[in-house]
C-alpha positions in Angstrom: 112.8 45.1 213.4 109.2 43.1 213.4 107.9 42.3 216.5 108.3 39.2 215.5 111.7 39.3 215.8 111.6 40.5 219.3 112.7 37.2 222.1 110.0 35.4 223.9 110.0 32.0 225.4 107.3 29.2 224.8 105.8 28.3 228.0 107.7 24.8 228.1 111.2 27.7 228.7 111.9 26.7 224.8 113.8 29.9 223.8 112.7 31.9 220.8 110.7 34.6 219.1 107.3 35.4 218.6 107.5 34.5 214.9 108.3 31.0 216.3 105.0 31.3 218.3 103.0 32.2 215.0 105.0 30.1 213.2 105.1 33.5 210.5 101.6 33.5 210.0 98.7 36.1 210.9 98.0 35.3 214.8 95.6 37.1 217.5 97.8 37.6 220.6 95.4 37.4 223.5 96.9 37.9 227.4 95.5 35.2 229.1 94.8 34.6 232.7 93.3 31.4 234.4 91.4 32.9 237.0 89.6 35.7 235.3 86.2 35.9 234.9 86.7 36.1 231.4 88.8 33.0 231.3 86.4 31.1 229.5 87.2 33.2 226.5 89.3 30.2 226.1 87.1 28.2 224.5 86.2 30.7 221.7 90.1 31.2 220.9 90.6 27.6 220.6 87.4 27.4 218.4 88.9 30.6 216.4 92.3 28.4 216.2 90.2 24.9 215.0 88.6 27.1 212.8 91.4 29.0 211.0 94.8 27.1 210.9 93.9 25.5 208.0 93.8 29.1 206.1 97.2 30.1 207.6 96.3 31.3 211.1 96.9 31.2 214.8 96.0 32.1 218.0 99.0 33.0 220.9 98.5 33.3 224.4 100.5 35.4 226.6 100.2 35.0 230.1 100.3 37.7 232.3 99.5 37.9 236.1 99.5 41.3 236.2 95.8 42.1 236.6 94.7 41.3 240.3 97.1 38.3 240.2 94.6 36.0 237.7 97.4 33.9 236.3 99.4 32.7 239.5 100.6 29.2 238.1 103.6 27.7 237.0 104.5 27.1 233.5 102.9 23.4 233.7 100.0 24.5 235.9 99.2 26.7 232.8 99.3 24.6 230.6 97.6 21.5 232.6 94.8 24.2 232.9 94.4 25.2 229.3 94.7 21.5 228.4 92.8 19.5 230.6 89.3 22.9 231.0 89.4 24.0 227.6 91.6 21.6 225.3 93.6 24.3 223.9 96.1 23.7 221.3 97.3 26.9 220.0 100.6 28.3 221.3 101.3 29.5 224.5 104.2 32.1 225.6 106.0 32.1 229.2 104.3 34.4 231.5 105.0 37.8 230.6 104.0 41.5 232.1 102.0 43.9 229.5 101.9 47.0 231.3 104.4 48.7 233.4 108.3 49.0 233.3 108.8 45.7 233.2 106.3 45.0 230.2 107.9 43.4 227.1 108.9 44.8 223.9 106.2 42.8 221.9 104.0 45.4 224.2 105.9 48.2 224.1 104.8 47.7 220.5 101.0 46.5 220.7 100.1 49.8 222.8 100.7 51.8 220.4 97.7 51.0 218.3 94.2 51.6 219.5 91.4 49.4 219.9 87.8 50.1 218.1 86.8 52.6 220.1 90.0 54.5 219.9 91.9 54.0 222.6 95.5 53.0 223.0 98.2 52.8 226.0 98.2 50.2 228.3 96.6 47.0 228.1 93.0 47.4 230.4 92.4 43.5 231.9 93.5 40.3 230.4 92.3 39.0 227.2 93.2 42.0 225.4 93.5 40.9 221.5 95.7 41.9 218.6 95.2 40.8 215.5 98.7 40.7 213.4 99.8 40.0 210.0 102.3 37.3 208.8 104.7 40.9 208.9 103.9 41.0 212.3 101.7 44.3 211.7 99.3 45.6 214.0 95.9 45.1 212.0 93.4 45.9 214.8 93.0 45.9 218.6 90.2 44.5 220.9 88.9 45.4 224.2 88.6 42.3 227.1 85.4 42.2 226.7 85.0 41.8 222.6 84.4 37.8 222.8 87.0 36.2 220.2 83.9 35.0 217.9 82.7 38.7 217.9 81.6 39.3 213.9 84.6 42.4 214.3 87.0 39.8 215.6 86.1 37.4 212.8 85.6 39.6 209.7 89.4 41.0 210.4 90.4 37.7 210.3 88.7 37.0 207.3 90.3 40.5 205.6 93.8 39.6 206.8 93.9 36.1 205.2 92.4 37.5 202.0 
C-alpha cells in the first residue's frame, strides 16, 4: 500500500487520503505550524506551489502542534491564518501528530528516509519537507531549516517532474 492510500482528513473534516490531498501528483509534505519562528516558510511554499502546479505539482501542509505547541488553532483559525498572512492556496491536512505513538501512518512512513545530511527517525521541528512522487515515493527529505526555495529543494523538484 502507497502512502497515498493511507486516510487523512482535509482540514475543512472532508474525509479522504493523501492522494486526494496531492491530487496523485508529486507533492512536498511540509508540517506546518503558525507560531514558529519559521512560519514564514509559508510564503516560499506557496511561491513553490504558484510556481509548479502548472508542471504537475503540489505543496501539502500538515499541521502538527506537537513542537512547543506552535499550531494551537482550530481547523478554521488555520486556515484564516494561512489565508489572510500568507495567501496560501495549496492543500492543507487536519492537524496531525508526526512523532510519537500517536504519529500517523503517512509518518510512520516518511521517517524512514533520511534527510541530506543523513539522518532519519523522528521529525526534528516543524516544517520538515518531503518531497514525493505521483507513486507516493519518498524522493528526498529536508531539514526545518532548508528554506523551500533552497537550490536542493528546487532542483529535486525539477528531477521529479522530469
Amino acid at each position: 500500500m502507497s502512502i497515498l492510500d493511507e486516510s487523512i482528513a482535509r482540514l475543512d473534516g472532508e474525509p479522504g487520503t493523501l492522494r486526494d490531498l496531492t491530487g496523485g501528483r508529486p507533492a512536498l509534505l511540509v508540517n506546518v505550524a503558525s507560531k514558529c519562528g519559521l512560519t514564514p516558510q509559508y510564503a516560499a511554499l506557496e511561491q513553490l506551489q504558484r510556481d509548479y502546479a502548472d508542471r504537475g505539482f503540489t505543496v501539502v501542509g500538515l499541521p502538527c502542534n506537537q513542537f512547543m505547541g506552535q499550531e494551537p488553532g482550530t481547523a478554521d483559525e488555520i486556515a484564516e491564518f494561512c489565508s489572510a498572512t500568507y495567501g496560501v492556496t495549496f492543500p492543507m491536512s487536519e492537524k496531525i501528530e508526526v512523532n510519537g505513538d500517536g504519529r500517523h501512518a503517512i509518518y510512520r512512513t516518511l521517517v524512514q528516509t533520511p534527510d541530506q545530511t543523513g539522518r532519519d527517525g523522528d521529525i526534528a521541528w516543524n516544517f520538515e519537507k518531503f518531497l514525493i512522487d505521483a507513486d507516493g515515493a519518498v524522493i528526498a527529505r529536508f531539514d526545518p531549516r532548508t528554506v523551500p526555495d533552497d537550490q536542493q529543494v528546487v532542483e529535486a523538484i525539477d528531477r521529479v517532474l522530469g
